[in-house]
Biotite code that builds the C-alpha atoms (Angstrom):
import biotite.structure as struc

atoms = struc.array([
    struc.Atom([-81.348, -42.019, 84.614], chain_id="A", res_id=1, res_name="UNK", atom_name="CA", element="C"),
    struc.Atom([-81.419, -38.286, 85.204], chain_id="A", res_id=2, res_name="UNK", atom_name="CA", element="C"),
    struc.Atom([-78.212, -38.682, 87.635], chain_id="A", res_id=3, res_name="UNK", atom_name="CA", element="C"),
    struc.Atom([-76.283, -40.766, 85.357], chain_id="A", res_id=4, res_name="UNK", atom_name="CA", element="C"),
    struc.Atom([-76.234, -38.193, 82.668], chain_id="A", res_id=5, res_name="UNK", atom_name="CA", element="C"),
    struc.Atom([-75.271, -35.379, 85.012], chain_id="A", res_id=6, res_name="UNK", atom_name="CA", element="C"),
    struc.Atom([-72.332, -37.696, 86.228], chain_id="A", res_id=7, res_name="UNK", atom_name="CA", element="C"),
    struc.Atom([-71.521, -38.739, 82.484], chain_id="A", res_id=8, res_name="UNK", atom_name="CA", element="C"),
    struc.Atom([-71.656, -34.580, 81.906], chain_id="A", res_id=9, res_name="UNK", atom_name="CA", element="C"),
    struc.Atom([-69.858, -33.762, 85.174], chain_id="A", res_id=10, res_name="UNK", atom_name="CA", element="C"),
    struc.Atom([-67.153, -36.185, 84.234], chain_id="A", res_id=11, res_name="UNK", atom_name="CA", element="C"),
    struc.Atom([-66.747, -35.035, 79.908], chain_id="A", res_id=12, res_name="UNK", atom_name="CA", element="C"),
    struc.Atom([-66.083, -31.461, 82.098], chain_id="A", res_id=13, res_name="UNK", atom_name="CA", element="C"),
    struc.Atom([-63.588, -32.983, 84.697], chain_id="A", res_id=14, res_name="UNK", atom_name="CA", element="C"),
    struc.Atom([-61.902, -34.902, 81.864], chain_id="A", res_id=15, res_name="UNK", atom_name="CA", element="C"),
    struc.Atom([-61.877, -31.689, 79.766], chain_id="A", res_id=16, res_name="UNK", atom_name="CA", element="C"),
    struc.Atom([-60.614, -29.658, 81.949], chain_id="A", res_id=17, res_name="UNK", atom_name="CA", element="C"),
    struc.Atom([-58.145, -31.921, 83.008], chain_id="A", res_id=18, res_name="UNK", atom_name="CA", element="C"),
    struc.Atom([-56.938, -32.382, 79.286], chain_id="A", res_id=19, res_name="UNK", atom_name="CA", element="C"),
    struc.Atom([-56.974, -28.535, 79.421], chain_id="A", res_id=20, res_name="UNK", atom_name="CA", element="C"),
    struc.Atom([-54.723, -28.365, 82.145], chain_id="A", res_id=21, res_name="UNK", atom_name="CA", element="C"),
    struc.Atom([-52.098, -30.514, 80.990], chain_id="A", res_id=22, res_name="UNK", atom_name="CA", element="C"),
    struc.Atom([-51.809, -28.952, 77.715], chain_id="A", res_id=23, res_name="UNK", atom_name="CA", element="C"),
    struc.Atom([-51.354, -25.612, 79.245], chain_id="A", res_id=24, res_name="UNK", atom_name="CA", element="C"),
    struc.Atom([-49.050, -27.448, 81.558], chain_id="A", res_id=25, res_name="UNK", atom_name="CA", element="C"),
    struc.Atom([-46.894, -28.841, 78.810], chain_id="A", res_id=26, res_name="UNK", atom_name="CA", element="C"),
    struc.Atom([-47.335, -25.509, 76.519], chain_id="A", res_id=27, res_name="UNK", atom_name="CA", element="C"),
    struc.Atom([-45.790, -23.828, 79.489], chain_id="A", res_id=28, res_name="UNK", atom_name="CA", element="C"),
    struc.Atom([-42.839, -26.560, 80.089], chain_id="A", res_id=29, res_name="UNK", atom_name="CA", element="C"),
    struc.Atom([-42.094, -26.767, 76.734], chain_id="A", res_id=30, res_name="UNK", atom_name="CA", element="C"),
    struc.Atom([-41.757, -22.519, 76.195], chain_id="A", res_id=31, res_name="UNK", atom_name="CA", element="C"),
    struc.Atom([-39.232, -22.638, 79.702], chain_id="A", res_id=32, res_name="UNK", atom_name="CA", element="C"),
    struc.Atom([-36.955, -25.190, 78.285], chain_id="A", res_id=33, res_name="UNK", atom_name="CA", element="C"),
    struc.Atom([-36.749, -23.767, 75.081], chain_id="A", res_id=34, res_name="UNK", atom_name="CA", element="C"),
    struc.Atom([-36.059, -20.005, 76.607], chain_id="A", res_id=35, res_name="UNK", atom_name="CA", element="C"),
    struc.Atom([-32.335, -19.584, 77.398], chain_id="A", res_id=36, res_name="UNK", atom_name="CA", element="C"),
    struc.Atom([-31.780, -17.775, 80.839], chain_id="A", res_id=37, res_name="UNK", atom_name="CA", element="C"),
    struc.Atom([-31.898, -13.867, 80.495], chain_id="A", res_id=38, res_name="UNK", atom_name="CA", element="C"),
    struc.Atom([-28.752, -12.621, 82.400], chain_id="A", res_id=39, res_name="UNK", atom_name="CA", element="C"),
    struc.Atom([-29.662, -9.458, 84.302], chain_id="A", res_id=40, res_name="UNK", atom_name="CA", element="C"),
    struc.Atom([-26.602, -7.413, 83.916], chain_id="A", res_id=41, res_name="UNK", atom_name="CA", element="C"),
    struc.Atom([-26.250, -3.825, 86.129], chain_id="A", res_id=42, res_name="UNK", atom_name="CA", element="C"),
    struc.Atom([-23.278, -1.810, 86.147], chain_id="A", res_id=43, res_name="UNK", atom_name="CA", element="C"),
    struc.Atom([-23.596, 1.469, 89.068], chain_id="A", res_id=44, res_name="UNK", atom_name="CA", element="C"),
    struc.Atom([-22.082, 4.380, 88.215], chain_id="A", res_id=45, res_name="UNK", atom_name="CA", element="C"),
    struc.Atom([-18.559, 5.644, 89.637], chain_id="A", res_id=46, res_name="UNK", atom_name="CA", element="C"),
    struc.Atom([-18.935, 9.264, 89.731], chain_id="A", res_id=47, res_name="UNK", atom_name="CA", element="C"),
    struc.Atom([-15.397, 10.148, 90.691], chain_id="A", res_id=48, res_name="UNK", atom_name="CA", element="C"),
    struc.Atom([-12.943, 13.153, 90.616], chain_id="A", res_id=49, res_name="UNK", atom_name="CA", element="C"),
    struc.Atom([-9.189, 13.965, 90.748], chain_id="A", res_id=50, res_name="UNK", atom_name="CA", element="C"),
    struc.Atom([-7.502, 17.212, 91.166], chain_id="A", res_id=51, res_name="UNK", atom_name="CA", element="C"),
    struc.Atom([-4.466, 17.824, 88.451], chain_id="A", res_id=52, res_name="UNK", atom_name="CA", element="C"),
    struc.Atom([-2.040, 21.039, 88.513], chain_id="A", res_id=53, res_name="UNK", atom_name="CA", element="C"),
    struc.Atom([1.541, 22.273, 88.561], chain_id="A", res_id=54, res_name="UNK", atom_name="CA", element="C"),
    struc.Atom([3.297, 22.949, 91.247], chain_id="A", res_id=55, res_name="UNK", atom_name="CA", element="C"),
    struc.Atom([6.684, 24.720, 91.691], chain_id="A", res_id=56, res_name="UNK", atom_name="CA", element="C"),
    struc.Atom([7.718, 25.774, 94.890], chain_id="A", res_id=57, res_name="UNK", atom_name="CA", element="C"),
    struc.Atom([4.864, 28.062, 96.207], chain_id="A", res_id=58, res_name="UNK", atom_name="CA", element="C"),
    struc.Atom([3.458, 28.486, 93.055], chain_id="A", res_id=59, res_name="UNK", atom_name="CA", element="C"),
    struc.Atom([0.245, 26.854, 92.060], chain_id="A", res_id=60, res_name="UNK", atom_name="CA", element="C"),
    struc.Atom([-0.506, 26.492, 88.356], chain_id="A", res_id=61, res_name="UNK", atom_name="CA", element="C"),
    struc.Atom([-2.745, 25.080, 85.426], chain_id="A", res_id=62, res_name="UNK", atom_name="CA", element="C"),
    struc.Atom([-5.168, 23.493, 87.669], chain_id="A", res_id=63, res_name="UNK", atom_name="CA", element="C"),
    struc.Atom([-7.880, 21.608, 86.251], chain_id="A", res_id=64, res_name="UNK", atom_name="CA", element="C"),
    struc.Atom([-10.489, 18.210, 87.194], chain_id="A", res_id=65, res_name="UNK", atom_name="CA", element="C"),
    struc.Atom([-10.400, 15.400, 85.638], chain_id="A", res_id=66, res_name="UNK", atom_name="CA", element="C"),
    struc.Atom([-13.358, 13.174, 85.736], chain_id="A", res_id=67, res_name="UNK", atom_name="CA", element="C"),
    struc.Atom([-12.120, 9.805, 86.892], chain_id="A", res_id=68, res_name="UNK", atom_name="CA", element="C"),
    struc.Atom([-15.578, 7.870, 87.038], chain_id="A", res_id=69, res_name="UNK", atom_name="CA", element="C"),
    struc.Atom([-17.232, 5.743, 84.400], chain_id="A", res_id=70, res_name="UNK", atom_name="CA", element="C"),
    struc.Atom([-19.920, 8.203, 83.513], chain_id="A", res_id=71, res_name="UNK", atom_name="CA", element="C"),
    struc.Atom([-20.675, 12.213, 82.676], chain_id="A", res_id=72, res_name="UNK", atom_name="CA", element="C"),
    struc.Atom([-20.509, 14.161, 85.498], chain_id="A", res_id=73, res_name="UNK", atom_name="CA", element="C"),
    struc.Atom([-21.195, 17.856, 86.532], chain_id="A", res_id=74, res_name="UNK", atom_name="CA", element="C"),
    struc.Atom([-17.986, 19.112, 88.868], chain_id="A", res_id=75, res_name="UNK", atom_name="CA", element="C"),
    struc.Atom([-17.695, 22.147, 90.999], chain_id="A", res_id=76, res_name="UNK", atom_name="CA", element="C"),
    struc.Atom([-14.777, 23.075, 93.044], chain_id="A", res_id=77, res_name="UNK", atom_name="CA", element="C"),
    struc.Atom([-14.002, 24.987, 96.224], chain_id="A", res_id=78, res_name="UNK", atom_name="CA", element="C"),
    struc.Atom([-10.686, 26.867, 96.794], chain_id="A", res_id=79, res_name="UNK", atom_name="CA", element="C"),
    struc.Atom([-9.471, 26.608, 100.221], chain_id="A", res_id=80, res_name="UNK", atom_name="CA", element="C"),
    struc.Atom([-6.250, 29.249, 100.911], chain_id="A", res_id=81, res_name="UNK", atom_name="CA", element="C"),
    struc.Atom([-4.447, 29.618, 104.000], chain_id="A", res_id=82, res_name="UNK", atom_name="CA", element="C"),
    struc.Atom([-1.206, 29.687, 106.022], chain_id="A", res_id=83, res_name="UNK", atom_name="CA", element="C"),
    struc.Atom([0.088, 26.069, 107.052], chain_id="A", res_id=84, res_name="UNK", atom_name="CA", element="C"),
    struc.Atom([3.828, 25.201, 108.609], chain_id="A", res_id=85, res_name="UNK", atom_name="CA", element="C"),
    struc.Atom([5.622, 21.728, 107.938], chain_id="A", res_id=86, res_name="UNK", atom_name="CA", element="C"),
    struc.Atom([3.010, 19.974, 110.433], chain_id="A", res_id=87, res_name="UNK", atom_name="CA", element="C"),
    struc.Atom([0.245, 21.454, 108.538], chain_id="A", res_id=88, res_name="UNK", atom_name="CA", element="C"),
    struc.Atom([-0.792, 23.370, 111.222], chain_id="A", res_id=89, res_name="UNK", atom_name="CA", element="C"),
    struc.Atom([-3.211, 25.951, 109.921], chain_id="A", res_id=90, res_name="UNK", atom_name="CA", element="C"),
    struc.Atom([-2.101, 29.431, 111.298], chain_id="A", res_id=91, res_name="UNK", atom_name="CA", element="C"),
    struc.Atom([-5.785, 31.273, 112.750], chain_id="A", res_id=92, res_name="UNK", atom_name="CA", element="C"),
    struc.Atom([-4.912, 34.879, 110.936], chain_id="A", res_id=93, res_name="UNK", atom_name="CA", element="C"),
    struc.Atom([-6.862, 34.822, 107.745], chain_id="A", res_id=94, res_name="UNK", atom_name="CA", element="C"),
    struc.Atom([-5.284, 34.594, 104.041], chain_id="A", res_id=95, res_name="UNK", atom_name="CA", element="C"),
    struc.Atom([-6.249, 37.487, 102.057], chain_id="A", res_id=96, res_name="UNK", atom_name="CA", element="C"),
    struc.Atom([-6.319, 37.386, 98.028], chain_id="A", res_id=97, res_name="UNK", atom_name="CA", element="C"),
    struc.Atom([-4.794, 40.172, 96.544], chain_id="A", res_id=98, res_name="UNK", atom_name="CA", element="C"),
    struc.Atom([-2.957, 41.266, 100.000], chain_id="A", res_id=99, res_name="UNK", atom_name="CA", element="C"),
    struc.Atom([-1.317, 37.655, 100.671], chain_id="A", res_id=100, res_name="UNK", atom_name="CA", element="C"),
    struc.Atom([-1.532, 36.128, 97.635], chain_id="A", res_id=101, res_name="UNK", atom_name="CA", element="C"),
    struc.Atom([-2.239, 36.696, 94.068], chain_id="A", res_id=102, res_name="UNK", atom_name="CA", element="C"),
    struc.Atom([-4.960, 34.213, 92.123], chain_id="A", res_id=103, res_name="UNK", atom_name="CA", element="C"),
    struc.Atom([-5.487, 34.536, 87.975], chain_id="A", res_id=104, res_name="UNK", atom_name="CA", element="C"),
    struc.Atom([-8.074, 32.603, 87.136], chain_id="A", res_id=105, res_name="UNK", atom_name="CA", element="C"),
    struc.Atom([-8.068, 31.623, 83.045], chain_id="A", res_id=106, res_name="UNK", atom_name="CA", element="C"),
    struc.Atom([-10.310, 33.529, 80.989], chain_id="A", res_id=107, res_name="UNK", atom_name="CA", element="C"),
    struc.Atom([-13.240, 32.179, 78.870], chain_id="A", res_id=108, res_name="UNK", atom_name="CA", element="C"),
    struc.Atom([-13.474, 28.896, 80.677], chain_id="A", res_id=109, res_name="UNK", atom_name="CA", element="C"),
    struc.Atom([-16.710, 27.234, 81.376], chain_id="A", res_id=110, res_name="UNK", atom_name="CA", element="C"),
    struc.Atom([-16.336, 28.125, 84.901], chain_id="A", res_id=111, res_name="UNK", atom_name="CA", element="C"),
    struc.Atom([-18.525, 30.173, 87.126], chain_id="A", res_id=112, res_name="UNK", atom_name="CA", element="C"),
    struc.Atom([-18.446, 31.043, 90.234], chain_id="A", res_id=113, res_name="UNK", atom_name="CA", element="C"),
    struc.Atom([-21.782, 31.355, 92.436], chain_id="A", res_id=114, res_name="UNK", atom_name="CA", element="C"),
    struc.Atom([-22.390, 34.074, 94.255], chain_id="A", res_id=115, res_name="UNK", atom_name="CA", element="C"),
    struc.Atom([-24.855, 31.884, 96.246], chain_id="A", res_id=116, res_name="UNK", atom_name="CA", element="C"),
    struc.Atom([-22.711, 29.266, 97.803], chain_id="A", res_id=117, res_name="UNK", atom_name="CA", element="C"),
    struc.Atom([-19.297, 30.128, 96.679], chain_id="A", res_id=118, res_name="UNK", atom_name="CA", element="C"),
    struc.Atom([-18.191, 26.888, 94.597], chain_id="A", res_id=119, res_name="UNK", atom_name="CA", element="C"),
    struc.Atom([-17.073, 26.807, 91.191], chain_id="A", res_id=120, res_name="UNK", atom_name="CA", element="C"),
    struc.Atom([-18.889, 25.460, 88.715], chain_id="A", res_id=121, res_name="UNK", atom_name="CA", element="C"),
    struc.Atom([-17.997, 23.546, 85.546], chain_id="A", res_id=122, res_name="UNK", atom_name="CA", element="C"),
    struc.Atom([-21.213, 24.562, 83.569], chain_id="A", res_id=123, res_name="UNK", atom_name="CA", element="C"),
    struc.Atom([-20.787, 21.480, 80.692], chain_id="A", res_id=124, res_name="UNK", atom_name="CA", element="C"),
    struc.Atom([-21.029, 17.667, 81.934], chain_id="A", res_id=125, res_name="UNK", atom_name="CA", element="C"),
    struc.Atom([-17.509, 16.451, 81.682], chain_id="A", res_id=126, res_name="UNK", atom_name="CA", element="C"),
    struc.Atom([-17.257, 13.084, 80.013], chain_id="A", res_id=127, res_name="UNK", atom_name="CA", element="C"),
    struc.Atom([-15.495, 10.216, 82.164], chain_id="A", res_id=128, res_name="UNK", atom_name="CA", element="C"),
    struc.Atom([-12.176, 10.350, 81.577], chain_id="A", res_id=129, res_name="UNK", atom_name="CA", element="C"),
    struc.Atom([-12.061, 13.710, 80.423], chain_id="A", res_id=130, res_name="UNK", atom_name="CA", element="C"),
    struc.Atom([-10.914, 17.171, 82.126], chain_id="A", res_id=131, res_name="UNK", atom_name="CA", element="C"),
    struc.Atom([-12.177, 20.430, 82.935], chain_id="A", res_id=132, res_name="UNK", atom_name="CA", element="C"),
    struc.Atom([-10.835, 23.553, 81.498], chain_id="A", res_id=133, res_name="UNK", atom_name="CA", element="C"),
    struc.Atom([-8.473, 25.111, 83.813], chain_id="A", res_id=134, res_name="UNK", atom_name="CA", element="C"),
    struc.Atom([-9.802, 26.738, 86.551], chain_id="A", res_id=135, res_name="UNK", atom_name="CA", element="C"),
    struc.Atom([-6.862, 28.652, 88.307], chain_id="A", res_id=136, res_name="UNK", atom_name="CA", element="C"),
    struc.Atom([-3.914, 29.770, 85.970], chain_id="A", res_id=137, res_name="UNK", atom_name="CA", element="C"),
    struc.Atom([-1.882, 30.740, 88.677], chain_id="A", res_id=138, res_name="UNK", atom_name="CA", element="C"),
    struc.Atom([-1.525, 31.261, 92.520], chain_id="A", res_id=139, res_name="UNK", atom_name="CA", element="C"),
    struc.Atom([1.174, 32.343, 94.666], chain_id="A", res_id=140, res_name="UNK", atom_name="CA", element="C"),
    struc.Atom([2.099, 34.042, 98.108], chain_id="A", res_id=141, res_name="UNK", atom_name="CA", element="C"),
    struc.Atom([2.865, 37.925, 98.284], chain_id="A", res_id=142, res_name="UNK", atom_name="CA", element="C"),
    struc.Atom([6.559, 37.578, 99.100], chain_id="A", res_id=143, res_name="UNK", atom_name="CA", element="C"),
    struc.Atom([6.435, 40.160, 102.111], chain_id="A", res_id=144, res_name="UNK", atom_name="CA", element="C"),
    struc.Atom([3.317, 38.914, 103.189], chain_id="A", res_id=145, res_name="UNK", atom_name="CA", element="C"),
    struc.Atom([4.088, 35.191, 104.178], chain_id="A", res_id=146, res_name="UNK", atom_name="CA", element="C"),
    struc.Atom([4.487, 34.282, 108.076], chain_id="A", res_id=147, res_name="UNK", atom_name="CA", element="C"),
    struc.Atom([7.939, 33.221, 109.548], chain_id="A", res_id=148, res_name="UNK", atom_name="CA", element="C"),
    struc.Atom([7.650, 29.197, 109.730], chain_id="A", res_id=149, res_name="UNK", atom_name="CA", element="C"),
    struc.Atom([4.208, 29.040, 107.340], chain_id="A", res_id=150, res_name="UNK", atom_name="CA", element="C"),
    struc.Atom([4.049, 28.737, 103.620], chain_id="A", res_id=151, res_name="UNK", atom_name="CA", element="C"),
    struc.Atom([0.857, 29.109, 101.171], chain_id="A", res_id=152, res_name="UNK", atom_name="CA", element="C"),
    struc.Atom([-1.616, 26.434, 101.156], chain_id="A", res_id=153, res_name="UNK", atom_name="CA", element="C"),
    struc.Atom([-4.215, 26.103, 98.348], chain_id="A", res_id=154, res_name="UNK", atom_name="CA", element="C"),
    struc.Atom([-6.335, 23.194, 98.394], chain_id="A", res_id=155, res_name="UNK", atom_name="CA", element="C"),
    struc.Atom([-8.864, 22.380, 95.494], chain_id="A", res_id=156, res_name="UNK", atom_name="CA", element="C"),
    struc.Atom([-11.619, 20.109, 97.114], chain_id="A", res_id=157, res_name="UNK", atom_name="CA", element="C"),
    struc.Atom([-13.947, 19.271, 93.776], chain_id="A", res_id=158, res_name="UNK", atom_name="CA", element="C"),
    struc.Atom([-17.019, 17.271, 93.961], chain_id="A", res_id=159, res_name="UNK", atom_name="CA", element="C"),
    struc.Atom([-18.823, 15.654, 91.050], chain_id="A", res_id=160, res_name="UNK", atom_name="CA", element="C"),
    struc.Atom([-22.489, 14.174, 90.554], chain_id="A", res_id=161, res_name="UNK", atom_name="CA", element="C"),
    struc.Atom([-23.811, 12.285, 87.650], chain_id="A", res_id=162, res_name="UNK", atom_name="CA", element="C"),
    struc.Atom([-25.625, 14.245, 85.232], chain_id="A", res_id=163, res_name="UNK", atom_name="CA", element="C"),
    struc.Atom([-28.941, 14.039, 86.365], chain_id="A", res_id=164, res_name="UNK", atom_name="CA", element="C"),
    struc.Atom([-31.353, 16.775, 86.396], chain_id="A", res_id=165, res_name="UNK", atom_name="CA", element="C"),
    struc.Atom([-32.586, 15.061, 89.945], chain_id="A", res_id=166, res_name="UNK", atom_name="CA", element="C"),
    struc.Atom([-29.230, 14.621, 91.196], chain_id="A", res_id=167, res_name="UNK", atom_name="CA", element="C"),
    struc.Atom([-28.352, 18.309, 90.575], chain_id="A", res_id=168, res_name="UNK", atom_name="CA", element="C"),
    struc.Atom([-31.764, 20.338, 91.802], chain_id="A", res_id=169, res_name="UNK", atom_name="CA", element="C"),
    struc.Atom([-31.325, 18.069, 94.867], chain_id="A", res_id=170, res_name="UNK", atom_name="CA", element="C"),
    struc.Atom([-27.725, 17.749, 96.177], chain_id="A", res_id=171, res_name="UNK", atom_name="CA", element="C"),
    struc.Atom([-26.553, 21.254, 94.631], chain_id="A", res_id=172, res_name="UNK", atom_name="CA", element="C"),
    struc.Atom([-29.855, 23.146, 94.220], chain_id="A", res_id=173, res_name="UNK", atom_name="CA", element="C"),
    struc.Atom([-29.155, 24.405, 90.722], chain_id="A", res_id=174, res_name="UNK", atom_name="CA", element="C"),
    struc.Atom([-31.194, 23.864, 87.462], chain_id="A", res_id=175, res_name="UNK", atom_name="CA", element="C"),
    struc.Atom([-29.849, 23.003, 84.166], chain_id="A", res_id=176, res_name="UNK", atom_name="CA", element="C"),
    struc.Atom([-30.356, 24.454, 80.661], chain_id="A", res_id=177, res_name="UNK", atom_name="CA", element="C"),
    struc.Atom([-32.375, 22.581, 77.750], chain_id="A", res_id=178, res_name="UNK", atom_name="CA", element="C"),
    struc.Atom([-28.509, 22.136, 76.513], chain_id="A", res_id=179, res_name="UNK", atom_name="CA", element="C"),
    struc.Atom([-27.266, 20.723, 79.437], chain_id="A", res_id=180, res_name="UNK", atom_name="CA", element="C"),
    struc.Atom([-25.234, 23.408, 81.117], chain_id="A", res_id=181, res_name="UNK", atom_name="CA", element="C"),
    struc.Atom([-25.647, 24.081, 84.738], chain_id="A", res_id=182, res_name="UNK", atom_name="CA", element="C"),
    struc.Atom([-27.169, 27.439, 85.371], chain_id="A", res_id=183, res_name="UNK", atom_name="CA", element="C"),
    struc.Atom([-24.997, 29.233, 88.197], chain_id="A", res_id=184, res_name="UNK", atom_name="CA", element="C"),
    struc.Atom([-26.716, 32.078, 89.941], chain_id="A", res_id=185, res_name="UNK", atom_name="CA", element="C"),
])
C-alpha cells in the first residue's frame, strides 16, 4: 500500500512537471513567433582624406584637406619638398626652405606643427565631408636656385584617424583636450 502511494505521488510530480514543461514550452513558442526578427545593422567607418590646392606653374597655393570619409576625423599632414625632373627622378642635393624655395604658411589656422615628429596637425576633428583650414598659402622655387632639367616638387601626404581618444594616444601618441582639440607638443 505504502508503494502505491509513492508511485501515485511520483507520478502527480512526473505529470506536473511534465505539464510544467510544456507550458514553458509553448510560453516560449508563442513569444518567438510573435517577435519580428531584429536586423543587426553595422556600418564601419571610412576614415579617408584628399589633398586640395592650386597650382600654377611652380607655384603651390591654398592648400587644404578635405575629409572624404563618413565620420570625424583628426588629420595631420607632412610636407615633402624636393627637386624632381620629368621622370620624377628625385635629384640627391637637398631642397632648402628659404634658400630654394619660399613657403607662407596662413596665419591663425588651427594648424600646428610638432616639434616632436614634424607633422602638421589639424588640432579640431574635421567633420566628414568637410575641409581643413589652409595649411600652406603659398610655395614656390627661388628662381636662381632651381637645377637645369629639375623643377620644385611639394607633396602633401595627410593622414587621418577617427576621433578616438584610443585611436589618437596609440597610432599618433598625442592626447586630446576636454574640448576635443589635439594637443601638439
Amino acid at each position: 500500500m505504502k508503494l502505491d502511494k509513492k508511485k501515485k505521488r511520483l507520478a502527480v510530480i512526473i505529470i506536473a512537471i511534465c505539464l510544467c514543461l510544456v507550458a514553458v514550452g509553448g510560453i516560449i513558442a508563442y513569444l518567438i513567433d510573435i517577435s519580428s526578427p531584429m536586423e543587426n545593422i553595422f556600418t564601419p567607418v571610412n576614415v579617408k582624406v584628399e589633398i586640395n590646392e592650386d597650382f600654377n606653374e611652380e607655384v603651390k597655393k591654398d592648400v587644404t584637406v578635405k575629409n572624404i570619409g563618413n565620420t570625424d576625423a583628426y588629420i595631420r599632414a607632412a610636407i615633402v619638398v624636393n627637386w624632381q625632373n620629368d621622370k620624377g627622378q628625385v635629384l640627391a642635393k637637398d631642397c632648402v626652405a628659404g634658400t630654394d624655395y619660399t613657403v607662407t604658411f596662413a596665419e591663425g589656422t588651427s594648424w600646428a606643427k610638432s616639434s616632436t615628429d614634424g607633422y602638421w596637425y589639424f588640432k579640431k576633428p574635421v567633420a566628414a565631408d568637410k575641409s581643413t583650414d589652409i595649411l600652406i598659402k603659398e610655395c614656390a622655387p627661388v628662381a636662381d636656385k632651381v637645377p637645369e632639367g629639375y623643377h620644385l616638387s611639394v607633396e602633401i601626404l595627410a593622414e587621418s584617424l577617427q576621433t578616438s581618444v584610443d585611436a589618437v594616444n596609440n597610432a599618433w601618441k598625442l592626447s586630446i583636450a576636454s574640448d576635443g582639440t589635439l594637443i601638439v607638443s
